[in-house]
C-alpha positions as CSV (number, residue, x, y, z in Angstrom):
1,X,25.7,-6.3,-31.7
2,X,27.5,-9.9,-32.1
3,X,23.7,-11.3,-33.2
4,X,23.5,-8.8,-35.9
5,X,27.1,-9.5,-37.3
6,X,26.6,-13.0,-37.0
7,X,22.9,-12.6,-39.0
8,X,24.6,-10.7,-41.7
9,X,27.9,-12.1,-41.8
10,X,26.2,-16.0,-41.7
11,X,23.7,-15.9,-43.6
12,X,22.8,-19.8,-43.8
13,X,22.0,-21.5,-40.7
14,X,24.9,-24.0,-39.7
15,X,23.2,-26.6,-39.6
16,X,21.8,-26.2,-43.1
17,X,25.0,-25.6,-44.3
18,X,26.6,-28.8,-42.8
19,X,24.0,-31.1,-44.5
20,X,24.2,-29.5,-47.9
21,X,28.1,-29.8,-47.6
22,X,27.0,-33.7,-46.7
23,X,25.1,-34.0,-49.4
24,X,27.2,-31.7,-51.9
25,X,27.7,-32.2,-55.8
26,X,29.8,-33.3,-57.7
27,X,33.9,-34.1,-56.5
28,X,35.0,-32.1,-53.3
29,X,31.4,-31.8,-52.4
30,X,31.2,-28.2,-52.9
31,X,28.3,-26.3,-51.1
32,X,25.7,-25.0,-52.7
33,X,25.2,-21.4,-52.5
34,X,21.7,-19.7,-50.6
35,X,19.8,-18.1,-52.9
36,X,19.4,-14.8,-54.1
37,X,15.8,-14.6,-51.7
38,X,16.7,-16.3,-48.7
39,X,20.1,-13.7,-48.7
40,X,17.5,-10.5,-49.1
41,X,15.3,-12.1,-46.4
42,X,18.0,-12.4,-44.0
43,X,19.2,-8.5,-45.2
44,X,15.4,-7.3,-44.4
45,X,15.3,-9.1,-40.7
46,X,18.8,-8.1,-39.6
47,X,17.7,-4.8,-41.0
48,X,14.5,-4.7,-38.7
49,X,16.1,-5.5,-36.1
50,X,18.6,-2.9,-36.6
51,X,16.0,-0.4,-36.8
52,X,14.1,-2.1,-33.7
53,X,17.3,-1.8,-31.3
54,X,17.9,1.9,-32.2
55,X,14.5,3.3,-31.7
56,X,14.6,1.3,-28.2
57,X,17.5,3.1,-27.5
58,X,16.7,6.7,-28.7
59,X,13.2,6.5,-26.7
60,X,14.3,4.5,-23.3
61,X,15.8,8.1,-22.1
62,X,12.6,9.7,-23.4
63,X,10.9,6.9,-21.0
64,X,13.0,7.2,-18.0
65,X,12.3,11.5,-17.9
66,X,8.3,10.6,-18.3
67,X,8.7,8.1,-15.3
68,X,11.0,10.7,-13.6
69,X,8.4,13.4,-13.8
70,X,5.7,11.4,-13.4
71,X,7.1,9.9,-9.3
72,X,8.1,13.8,-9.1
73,X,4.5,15.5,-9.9
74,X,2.8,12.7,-7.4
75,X,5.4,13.5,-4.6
76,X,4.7,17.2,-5.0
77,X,0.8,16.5,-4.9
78,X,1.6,14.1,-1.8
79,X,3.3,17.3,-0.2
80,X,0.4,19.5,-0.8
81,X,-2.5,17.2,0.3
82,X,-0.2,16.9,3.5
83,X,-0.3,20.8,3.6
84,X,-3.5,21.2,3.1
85,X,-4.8,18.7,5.6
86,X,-2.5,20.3,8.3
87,X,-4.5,23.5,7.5
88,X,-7.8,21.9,7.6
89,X,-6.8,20.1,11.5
90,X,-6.0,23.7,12.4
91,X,-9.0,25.2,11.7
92,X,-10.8,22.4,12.8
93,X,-9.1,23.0,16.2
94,X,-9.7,26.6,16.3
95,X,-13.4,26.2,16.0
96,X,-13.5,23.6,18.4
97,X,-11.9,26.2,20.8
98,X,-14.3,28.9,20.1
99,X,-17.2,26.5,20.4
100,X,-16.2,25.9,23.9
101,X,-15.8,29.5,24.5
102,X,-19.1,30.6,23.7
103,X,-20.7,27.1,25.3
104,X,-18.9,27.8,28.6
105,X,-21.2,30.6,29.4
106,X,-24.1,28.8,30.5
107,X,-24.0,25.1,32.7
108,X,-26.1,23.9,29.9
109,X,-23.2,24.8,27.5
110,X,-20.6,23.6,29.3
111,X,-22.7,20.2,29.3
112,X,-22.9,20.2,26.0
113,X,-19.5,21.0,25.1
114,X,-18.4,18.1,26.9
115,X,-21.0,16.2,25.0
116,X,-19.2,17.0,22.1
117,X,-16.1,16.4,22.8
118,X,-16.8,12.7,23.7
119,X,-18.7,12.4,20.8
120,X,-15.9,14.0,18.5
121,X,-13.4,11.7,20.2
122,X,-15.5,8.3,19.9
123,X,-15.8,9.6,16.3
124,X,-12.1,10.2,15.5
125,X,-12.6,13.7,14.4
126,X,-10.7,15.5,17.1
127,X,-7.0,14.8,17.8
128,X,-6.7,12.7,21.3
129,X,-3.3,13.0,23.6
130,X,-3.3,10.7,26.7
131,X,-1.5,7.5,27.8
132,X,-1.8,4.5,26.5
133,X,-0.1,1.2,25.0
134,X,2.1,1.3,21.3
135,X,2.3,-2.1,19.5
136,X,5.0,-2.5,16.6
137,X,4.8,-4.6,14.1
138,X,7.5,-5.3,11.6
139,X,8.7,-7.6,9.1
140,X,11.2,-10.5,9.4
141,X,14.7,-9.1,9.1
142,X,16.2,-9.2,5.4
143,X,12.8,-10.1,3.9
144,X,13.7,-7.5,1.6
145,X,16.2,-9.8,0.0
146,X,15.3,-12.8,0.6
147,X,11.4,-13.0,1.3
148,X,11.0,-14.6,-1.9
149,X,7.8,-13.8,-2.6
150,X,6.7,-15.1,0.6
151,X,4.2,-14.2,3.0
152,X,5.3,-15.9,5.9
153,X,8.0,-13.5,6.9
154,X,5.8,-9.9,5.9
155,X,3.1,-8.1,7.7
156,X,0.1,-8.5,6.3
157,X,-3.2,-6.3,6.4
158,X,-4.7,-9.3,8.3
159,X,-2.1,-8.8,11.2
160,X,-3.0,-4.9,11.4
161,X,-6.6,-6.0,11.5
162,X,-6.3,-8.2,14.1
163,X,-3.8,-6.3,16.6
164,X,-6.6,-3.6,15.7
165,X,-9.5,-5.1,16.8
166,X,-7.5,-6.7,19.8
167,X,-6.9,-3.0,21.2
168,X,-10.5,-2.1,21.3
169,X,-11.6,-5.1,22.2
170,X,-9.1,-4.3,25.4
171,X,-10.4,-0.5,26.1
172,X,-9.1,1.7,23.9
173,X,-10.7,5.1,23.8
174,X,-9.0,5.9,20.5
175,X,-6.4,3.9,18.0
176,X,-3.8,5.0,15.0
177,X,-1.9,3.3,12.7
178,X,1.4,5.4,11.9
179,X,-0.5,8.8,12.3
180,X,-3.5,7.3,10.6
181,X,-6.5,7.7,12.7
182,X,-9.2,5.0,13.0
183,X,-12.8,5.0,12.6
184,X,-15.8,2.9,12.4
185,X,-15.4,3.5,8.8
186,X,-11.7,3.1,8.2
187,X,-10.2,0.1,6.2
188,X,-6.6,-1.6,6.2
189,X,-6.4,-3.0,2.7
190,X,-3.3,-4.8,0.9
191,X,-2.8,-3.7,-2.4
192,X,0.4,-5.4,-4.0
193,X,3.0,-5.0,-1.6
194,X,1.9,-2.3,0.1
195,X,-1.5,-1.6,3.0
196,X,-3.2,1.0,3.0
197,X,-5.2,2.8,5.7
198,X,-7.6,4.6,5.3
199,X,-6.7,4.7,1.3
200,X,-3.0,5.8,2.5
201,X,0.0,3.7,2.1
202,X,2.0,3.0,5.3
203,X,5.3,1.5,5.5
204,X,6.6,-0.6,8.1
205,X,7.7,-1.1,10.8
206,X,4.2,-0.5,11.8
207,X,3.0,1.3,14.9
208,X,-0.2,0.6,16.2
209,X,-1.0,3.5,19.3
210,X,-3.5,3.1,21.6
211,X,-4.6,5.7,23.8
212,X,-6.3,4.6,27.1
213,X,-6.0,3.1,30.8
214,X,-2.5,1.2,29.7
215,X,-2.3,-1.0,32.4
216,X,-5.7,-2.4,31.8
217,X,-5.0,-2.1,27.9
218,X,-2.1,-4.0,27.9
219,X,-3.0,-6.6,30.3
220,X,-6.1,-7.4,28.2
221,X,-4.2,-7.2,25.1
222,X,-1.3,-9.3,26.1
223,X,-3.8,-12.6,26.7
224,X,-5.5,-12.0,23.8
225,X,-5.7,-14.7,21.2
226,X,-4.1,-12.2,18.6
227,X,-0.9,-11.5,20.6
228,X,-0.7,-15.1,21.4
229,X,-0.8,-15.6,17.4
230,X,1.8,-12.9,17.2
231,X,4.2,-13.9,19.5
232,X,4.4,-17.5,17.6
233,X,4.9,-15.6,14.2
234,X,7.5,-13.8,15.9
235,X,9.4,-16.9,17.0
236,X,8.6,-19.3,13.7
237,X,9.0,-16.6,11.0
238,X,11.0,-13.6,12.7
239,X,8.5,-10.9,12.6
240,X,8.5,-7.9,14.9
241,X,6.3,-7.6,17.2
242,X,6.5,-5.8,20.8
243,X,4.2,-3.3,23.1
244,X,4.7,-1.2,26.0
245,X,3.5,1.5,28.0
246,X,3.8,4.9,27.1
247,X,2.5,7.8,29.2
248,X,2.2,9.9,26.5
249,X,0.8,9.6,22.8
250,X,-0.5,12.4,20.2
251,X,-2.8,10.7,18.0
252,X,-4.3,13.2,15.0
253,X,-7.5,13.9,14.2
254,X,-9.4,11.1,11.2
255,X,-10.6,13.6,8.1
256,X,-13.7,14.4,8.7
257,X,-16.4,12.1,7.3
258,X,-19.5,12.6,4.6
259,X,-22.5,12.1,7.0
260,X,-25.3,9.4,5.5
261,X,-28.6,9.4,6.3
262,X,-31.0,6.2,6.2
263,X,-34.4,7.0,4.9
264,X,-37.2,4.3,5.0
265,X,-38.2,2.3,2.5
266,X,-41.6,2.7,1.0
267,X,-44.1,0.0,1.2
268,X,-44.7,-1.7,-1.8
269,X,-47.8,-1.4,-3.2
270,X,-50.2,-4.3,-3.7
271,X,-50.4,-4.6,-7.7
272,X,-52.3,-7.1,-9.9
273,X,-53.8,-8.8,-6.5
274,X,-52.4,-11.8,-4.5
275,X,-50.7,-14.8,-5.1
């Protein structure tokens, strides 16, 4: 409000009005007056901006409910994809149950049902409980505040990657990322501040679970090249990073993926004869 007093009340700039009184007419060197023009000018911009500043302020409250609503409808959809998904690992489950059922009838069957159920866990598309080793992953402390900007002291999609590959490269039957099962088809992507598995935003501190022999995971694991690398970000830039033994983890099944199917490629035919 002081800016719009001063615009209407000071009309003529000071500096222009220092040089005319410099320069002024006549004895005394009275100051010539601003014209009849430049006064309406400065009327019509401090009245723009009048009108600017009020319909800022009648339509920021109007903003803040569409925001409001807006983080509230995607929360409620968030909720019922998480419902819904629950639902769908249950009936998943209960099929699998009455497939084994009917398949345990015959030897045959029971060989197949077994064949199945490796196949289902190699896929990711049945939930897997066993031992195994847990990896955390976290960012330097108070990187909130004072990060910066900088990458140094944040996990990064890279460092998921890594510790990821590093775990099956070590024996693990089956890997999650904070309840986010991995496939051959899965991705950890950064976008902005946030990763994303499996097109799902996680949030640290990360927890990588591996289900598997854990002795012979995390002896593998822990002379890796990547836990080597992880240890020294750990020490130069303060991340989190740790792994133990657990002797039991619950890892969900992945949603169950759209099957593709290669087809050959047709011969080209020979047109318009050889080069």
């Amino acid at each position: 409000m002081s800016l719009l007093v001063d615009l209407s009340s000071s009309s003529l700039d000071p500096g222009y009005a220092e040089a005319a009184a410099r320069r002024g007419d006549g004895p005394g060197g009275a100051r010539p007056r601003p014209g009849p023009a430049l006064a309406l000018g400065v009327l019509a911009a401090t009245l723009l901006i009048v009108i600017a500043a009020v319909q800022a302020h009648v339509r920021a409250p109007a903003a803040g409910r569409t925001r409001a609503d807006l983080a509230a409808s995607v929360t409620r959809q968030a909720h019922a994809v998480d419902a819904l998904a629950h639902e769908v690992a249950g009936l998943r489950a209960a099929v699998g149950r009455l497939r084994d059922t009917e398949l345990a009838g015959t030897a045959t069957g029971a060989q197949l049902s077994a064949r199945i159920r490796a196949e289902e866990i190699a896929s990711g598309t049945a939930a897997v409980t066993g031992p195994g080793v847990e990896v955390t992953l976290g960012d330097a402390p108070g990187n909130g505040a004072t990060g910066g900007g900088s990458t140094r002291n944040r996990v990064l999609d890279r460092d998921l990657q890594a510790v990821v590959n590093a775990l099956w490269a070590a024996g693990a039957e089956a890997v999650a990322v904070d309840g986010q099962r991995l496939t051959a088809s899965s991705a950890i992507r950064q976008a902005g501040d946030a990763i994303l598995i499996n097109f799902t935003p996680v949030s640290g501190p990360y927890r990588v679970q591996a289900v598997g022999d854990p002795v012979a995971i995390e002896t593998a694991f822990a002379a890796s090249a990547t836990a080597g690398l992880m240890r020294s970000y750990s020490q130069l830039y303060g991340l989190r990073f740790d792994y133990s033994r657990e002797t039991e983890l619950r890892l969900p099944a992945a949603a169950e993926e759209t099957l593709r199917y290669a087809h050959p490629v047709p011969s080209p035919t020979a047109r318009g004869g050889h080069r």
